[in-house]
GUFIKE-964672 format. One record per atom (N, C-alpha, C): atom name; y, z, x. Coordinates in steps of 0.2 Angstrom, whole numbers. Layout:
N
<CA; <Y; Z; X>>
...
//
This chain:
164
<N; <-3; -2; -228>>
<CA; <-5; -7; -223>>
<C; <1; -11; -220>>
<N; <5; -11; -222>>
<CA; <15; -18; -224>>
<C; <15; -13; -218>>
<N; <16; -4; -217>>
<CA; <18; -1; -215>>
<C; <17; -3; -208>>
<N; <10; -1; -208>>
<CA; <8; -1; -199>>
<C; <8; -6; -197>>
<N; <8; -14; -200>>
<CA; <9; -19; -196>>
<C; <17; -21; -193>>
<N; <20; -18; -199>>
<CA; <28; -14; -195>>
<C; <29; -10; -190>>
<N; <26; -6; -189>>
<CA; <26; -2; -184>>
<C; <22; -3; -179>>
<N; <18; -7; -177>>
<CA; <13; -12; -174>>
<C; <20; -18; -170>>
<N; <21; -20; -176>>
<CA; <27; -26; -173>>
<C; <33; -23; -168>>
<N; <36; -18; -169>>
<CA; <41; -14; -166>>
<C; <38; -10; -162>>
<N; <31; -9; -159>>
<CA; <29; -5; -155>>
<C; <29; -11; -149>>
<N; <27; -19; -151>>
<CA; <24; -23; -149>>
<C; <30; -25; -144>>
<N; <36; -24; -148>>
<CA; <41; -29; -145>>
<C; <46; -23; -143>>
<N; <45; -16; -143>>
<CA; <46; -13; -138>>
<C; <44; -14; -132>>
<N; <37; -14; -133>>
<CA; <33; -14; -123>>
<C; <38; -20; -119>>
<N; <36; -25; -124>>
<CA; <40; -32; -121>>
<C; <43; -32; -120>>
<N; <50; -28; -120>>
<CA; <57; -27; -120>>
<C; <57; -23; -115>>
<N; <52; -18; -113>>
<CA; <52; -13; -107>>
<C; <50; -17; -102>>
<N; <46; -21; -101>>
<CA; <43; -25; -95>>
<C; <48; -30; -94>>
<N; <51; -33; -100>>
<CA; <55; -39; -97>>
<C; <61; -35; -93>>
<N; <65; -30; -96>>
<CA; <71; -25; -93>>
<C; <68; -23; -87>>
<N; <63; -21; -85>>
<CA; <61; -20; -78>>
<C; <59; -24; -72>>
<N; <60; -31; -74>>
<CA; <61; -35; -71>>
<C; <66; -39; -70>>
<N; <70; -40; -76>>
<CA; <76; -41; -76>>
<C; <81; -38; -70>>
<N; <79; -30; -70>>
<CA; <84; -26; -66>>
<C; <85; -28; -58>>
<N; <78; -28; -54>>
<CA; <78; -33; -49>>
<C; <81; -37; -47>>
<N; <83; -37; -42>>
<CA; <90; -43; -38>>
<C; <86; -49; -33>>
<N; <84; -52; -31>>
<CA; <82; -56; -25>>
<C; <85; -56; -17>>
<N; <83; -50; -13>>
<CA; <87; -48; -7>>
<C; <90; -51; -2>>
<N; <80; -56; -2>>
<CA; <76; -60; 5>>
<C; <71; -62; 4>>
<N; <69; -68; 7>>
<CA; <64; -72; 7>>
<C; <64; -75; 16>>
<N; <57; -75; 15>>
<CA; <54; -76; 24>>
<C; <47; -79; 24>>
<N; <46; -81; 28>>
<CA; <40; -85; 29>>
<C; <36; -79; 33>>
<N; <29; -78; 29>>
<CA; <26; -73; 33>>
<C; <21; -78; 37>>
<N; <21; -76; 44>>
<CA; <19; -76; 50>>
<C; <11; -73; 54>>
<N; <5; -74; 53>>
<CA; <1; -70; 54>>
<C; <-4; -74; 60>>
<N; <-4; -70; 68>>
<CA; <-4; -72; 73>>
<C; <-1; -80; 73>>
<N; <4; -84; 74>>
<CA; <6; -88; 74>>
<C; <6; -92; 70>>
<N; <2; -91; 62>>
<CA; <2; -98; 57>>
<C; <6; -95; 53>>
<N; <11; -98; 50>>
<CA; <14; -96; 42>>
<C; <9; -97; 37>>
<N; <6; -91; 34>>
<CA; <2; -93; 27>>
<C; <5; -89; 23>>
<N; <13; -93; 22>>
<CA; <15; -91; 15>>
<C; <24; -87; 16>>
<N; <24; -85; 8>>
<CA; <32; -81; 9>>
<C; <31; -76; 7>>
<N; <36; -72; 8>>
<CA; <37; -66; 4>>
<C; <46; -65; 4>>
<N; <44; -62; -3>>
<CA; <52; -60; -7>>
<C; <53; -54; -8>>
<N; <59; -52; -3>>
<CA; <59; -44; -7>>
<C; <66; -45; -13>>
<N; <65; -40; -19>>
<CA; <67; -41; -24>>
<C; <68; -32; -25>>
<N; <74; -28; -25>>
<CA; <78; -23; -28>>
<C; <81; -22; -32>>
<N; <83; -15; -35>>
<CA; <90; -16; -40>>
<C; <97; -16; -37>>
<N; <97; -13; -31>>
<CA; <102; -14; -27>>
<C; <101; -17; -20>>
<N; <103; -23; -17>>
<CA; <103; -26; -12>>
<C; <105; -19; -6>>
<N; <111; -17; -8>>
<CA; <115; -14; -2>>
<C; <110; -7; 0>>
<N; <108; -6; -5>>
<CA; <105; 2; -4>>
<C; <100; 4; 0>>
<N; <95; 7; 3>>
<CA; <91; 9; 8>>
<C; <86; 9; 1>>
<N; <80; 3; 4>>
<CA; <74; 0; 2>>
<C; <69; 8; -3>>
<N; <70; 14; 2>>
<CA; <66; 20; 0>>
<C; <69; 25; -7>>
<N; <77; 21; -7>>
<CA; <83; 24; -14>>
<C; <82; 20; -19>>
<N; <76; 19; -20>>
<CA; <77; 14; -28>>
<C; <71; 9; -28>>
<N; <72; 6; -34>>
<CA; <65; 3; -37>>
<C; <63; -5; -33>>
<N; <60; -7; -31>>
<CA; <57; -12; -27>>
<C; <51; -17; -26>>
<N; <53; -23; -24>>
<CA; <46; -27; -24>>
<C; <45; -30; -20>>
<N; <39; -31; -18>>
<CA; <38; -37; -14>>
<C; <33; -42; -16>>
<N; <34; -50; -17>>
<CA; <29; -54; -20>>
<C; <28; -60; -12>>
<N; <22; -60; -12>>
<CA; <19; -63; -8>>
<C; <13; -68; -9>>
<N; <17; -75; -8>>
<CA; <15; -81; -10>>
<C; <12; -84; -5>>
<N; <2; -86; -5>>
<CA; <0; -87; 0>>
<C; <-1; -95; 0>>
<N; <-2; -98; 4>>
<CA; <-2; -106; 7>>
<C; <-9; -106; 9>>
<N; <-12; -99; 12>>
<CA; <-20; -102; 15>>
<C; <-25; -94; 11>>
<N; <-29; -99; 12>>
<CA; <-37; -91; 12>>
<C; <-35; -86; 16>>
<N; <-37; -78; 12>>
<CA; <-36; -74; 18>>
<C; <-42; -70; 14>>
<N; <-47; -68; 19>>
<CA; <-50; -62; 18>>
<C; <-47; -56; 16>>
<N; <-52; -54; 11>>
<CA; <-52; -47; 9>>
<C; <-50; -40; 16>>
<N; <-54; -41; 20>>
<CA; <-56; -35; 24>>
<C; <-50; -37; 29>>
<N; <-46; -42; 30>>
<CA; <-40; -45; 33>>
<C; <-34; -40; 31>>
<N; <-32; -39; 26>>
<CA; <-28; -34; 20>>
<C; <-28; -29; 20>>
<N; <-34; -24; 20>>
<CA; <-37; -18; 23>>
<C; <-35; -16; 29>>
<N; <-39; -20; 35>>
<CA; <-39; -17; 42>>
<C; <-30; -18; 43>>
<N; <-25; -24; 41>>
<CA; <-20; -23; 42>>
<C; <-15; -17; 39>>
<N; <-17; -15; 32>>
<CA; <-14; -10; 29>>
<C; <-14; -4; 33>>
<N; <-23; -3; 34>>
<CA; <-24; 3; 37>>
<C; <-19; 4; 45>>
<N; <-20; 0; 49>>
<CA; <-16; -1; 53>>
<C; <-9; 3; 53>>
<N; <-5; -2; 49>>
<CA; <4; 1; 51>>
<C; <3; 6; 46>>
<N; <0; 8; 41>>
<CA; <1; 15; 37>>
<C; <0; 19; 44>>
<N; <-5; 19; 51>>
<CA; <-7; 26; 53>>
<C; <-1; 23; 60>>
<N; <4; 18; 58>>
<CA; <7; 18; 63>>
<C; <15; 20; 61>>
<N; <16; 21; 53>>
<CA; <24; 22; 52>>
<C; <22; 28; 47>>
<N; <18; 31; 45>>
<CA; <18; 36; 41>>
<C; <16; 42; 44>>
<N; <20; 49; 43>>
<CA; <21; 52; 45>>
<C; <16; 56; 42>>
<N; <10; 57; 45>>
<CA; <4; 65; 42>>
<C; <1; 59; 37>>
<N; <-2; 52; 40>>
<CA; <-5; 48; 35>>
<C; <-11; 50; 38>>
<N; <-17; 50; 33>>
<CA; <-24; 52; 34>>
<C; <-27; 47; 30>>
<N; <-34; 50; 31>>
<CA; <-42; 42; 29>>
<C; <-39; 45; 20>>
<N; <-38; 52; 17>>
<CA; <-37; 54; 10>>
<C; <-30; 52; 8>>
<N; <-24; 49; 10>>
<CA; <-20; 48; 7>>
<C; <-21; 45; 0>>
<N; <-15; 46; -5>>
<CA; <-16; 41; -10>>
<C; <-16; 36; -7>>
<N; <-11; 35; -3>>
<CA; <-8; 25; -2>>
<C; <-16; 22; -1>>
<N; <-21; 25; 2>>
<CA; <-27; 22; 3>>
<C; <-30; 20; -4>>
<N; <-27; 23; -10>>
<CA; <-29; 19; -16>>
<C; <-27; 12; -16>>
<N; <-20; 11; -15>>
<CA; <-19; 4; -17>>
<C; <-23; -2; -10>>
<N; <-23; 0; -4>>
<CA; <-25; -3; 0>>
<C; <-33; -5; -2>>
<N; <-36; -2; -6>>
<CA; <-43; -4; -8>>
<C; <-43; -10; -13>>
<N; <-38; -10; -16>>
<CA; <-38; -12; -20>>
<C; <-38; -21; -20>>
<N; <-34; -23; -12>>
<CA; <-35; -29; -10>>
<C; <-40; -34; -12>>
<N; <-39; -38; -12>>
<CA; <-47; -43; -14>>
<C; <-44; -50; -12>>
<N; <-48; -55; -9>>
<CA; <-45; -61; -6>>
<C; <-43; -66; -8>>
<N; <-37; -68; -4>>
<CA; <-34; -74; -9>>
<C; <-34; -79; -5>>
<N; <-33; -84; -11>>
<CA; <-34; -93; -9>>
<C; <-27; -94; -12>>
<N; <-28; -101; -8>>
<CA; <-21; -107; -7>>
<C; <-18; -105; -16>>
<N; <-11; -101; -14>>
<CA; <-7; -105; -22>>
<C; <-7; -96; -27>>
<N; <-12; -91; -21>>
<CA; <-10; -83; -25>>
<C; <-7; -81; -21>>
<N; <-1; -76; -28>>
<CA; <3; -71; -27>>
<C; <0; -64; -26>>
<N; <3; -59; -22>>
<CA; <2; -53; -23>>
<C; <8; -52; -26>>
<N; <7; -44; -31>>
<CA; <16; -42; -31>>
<C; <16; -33; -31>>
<N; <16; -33; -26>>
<CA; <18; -24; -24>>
<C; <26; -20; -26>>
<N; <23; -18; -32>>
<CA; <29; -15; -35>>
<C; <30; -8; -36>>
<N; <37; -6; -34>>
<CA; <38; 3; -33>>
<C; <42; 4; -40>>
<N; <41; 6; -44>>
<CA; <46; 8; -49>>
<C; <50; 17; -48>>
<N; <54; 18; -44>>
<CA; <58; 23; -42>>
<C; <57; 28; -47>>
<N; <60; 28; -55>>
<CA; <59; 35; -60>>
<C; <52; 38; -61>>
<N; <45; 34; -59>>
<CA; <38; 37; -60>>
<C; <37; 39; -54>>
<N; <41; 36; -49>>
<CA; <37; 36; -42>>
<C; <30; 33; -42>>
<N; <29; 27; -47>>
<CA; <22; 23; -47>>
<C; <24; 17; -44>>
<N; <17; 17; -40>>
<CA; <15; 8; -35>>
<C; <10; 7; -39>>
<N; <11; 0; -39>>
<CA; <7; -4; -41>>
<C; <5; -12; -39>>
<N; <-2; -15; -39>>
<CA; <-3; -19; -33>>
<C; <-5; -23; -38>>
<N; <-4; -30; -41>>
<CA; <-3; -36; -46>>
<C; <-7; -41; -42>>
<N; <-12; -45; -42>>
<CA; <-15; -51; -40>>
<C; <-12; -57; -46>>
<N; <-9; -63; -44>>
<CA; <-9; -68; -49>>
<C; <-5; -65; -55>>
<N; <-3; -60; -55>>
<CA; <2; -56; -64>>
<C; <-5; -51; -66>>
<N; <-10; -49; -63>>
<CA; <-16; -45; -66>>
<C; <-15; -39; -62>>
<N; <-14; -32; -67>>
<CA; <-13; -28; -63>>
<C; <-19; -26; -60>>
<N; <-21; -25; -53>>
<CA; <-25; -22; -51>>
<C; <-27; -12; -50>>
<N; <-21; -11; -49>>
<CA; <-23; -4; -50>>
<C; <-14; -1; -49>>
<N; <-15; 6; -48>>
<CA; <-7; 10; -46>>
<C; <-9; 15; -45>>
<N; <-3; 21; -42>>
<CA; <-4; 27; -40>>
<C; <4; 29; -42>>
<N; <3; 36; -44>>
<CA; <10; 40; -45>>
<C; <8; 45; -41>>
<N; <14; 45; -34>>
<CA; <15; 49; -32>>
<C; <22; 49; -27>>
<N; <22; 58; -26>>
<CA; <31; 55; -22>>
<C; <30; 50; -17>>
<N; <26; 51; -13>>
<CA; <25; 48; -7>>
<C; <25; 40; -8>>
<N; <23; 38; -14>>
<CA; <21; 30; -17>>
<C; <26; 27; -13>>
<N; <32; 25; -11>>
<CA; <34; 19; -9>>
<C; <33; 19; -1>>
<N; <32; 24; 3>>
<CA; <31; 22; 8>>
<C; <25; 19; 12>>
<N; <20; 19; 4>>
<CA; <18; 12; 8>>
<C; <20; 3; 10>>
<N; <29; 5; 10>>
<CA; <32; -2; 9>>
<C; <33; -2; 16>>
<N; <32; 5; 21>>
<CA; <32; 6; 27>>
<C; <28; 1; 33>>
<N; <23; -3; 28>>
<CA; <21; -6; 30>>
<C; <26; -11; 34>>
<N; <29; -17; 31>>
<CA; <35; -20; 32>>
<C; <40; -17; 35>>
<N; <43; -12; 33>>
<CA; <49; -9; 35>>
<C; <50; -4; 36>>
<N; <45; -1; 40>>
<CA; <45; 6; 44>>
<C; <46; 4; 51>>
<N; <46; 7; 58>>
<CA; <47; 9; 64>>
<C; <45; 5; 67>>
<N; <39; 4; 67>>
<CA; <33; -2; 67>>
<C; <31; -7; 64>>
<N; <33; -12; 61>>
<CA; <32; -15; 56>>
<C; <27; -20; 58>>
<N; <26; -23; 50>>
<CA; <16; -29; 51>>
<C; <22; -35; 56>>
<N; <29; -35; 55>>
<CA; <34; -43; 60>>
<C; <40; -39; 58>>
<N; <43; -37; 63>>
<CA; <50; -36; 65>>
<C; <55; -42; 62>>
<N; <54; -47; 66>>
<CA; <58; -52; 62>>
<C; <57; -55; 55>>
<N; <53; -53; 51>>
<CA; <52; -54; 44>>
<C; <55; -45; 40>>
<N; <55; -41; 44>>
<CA; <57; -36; 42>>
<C; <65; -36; 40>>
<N; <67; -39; 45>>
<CA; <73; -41; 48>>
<C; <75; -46; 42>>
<N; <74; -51; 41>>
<CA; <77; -56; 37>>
<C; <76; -54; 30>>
<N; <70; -50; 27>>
<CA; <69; -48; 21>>
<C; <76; -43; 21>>
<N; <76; -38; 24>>
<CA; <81; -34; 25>>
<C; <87; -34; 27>>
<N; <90; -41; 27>>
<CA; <95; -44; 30>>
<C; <100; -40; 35>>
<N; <95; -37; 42>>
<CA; <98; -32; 44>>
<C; <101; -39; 50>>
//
């Protein structure tokens, strides 16, 4: 029993030491006031392992801090939107369409955090620290396209998170 509990403890403070290290690794690139038809309700931070690098070459986040209520089906229709306006051969069957369901609405004082871990090629879509759901696939970060694709959800927030 002495045994497994040892093995239990070192298993326990591995995970932890993998979660903290993959946050740790994250840099803080930009922060912007997101803008939705004229009101700011909220920021957003983008956070990589390397600032200089191109957003698509490595592992990345976006945490989005909201100031007002936003419907569920708000998050949806605008997901659906710039995926079919920056993604190349996007369809109603993609995967990216997993995490976009997985929206649900938030009030004054919630985070989202959309995170790409580059080595799995897994997204993952966090409400408050709770994961909501993830998808492994190569395509997974391009739904960051949303923001920094061709089209994006704001040009000038694309711009300032991306200090172009």
């Amino acid at each position: 029993m002495l045994i497994f509990k040892r093995h239990l403890a070192l298993l326990s403070f591995g995970v932890f030491t993998l979660v903290t290290t993959s946050h740790a690794s994250l840099q803080a690139c930009g922060s912007a006031a997101l803008i939705v038809t004229k009101k700011n309700v909220g920021t957003v931070s983008y956070l990589a392992e390397d600032c200089s690098k191109n957003w698509q070459d490595q592992s990345i986040r976006l945490d989005f801090n909201y100031t007002h209520d936003i419907p569920e089906w708000a998050f949806k229709r605008a997901a659906q939107h710039f995926l079919k306006k920056n993604v190349d051969r996007y369809s109603s069957d993609s995967p990216l369409n997993r995490i976009t369901q997985l929206y649900r609405p938030v009030r004054k004082g919630d985070l989202y955090r959309l995170e790409y871990t580059a080595s799995s090629k897994t997204l993952a879509l966090s409400l408050n620290q709770r994961v909501l759901g993830s998808i492994q696939d190569s395509q997974a970060n391009q739904y960051f396209k949303i923001w920094f694709g061709q089209s994006p959800f704001n040009a000038k927030l694309k711009q300032q998170l991306l200090n172009e």
